[in-house]
C-alpha positions as a Python dict, from the first residue, in 0.01 Angstrom:
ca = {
    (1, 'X'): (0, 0, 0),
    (2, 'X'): (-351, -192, 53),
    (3, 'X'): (-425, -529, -32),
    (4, 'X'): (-532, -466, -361),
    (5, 'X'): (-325, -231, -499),
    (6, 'X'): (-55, -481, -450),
    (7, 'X'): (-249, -734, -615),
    (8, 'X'): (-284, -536, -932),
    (9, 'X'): (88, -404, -957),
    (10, 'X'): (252, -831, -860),
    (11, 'X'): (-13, -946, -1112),
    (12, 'X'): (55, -659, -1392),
    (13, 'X'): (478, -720, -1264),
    (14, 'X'): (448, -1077, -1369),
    (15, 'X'): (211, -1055, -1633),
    (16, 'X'): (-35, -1288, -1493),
    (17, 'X'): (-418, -1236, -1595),
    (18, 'X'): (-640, -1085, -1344),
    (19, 'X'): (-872, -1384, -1358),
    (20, 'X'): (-585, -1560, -1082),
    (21, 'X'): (-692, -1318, -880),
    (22, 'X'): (-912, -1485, -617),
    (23, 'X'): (-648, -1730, -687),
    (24, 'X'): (-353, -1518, -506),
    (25, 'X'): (-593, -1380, -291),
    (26, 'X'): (-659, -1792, -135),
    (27, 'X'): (-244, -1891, -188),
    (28, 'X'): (-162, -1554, 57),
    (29, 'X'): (-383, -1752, 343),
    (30, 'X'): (-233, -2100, 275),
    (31, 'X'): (104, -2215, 406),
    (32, 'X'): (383, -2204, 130),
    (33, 'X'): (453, -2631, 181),
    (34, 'X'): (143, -2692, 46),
    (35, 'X'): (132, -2582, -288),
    (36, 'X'): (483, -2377, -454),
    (37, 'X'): (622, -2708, -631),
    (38, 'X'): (605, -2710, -988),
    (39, 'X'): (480, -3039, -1117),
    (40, 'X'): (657, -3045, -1434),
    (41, 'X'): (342, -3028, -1653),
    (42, 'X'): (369, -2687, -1859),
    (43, 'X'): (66, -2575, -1617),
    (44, 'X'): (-23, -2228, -1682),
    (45, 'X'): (-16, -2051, -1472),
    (46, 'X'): (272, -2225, -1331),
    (47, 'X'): (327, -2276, -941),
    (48, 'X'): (631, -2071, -916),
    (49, 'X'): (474, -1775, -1117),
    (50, 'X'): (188, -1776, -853),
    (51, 'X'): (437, -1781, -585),
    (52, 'X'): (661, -1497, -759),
    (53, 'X'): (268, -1282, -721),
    (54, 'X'): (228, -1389, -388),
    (55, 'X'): (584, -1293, -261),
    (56, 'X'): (577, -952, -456),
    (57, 'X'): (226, -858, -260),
    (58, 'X'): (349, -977, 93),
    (59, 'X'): (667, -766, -21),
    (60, 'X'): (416, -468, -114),
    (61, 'X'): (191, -478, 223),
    (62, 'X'): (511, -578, 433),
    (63, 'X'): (497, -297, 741),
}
């Protein structure tokens, strides 16, 4: 599966809008320390649903 085919099916998975989508597209380049804690402030989206996207497309484009 390409690159953006796995976008669309972890964003449509966990229903986040496709405006995050140059959004997952930076967080698959960073390193995970960086930015997957939650900060407690009802953010939306929340950290850990952008990391739930980003683990279902490395998942998806995984050889």
């Amino acid at each position: 599966m390409d690159l953006d085919e796995a976008l669309s099916q972890a964003m449509t998975e966990n229903q986040l809008d496709p405006v995050y989508r140059g959004t997952i597209r930076t967080l698959l380049g960073r390193k995970d320390d960086f930015w997957r804690r939650c900060c407690g402030s009802n953010c939306e989206p929340c950290a850990t649903t952008l990391a739930r996207v980003v683990d279902r497309v490395r998942q998806l484009t995984a050889d």
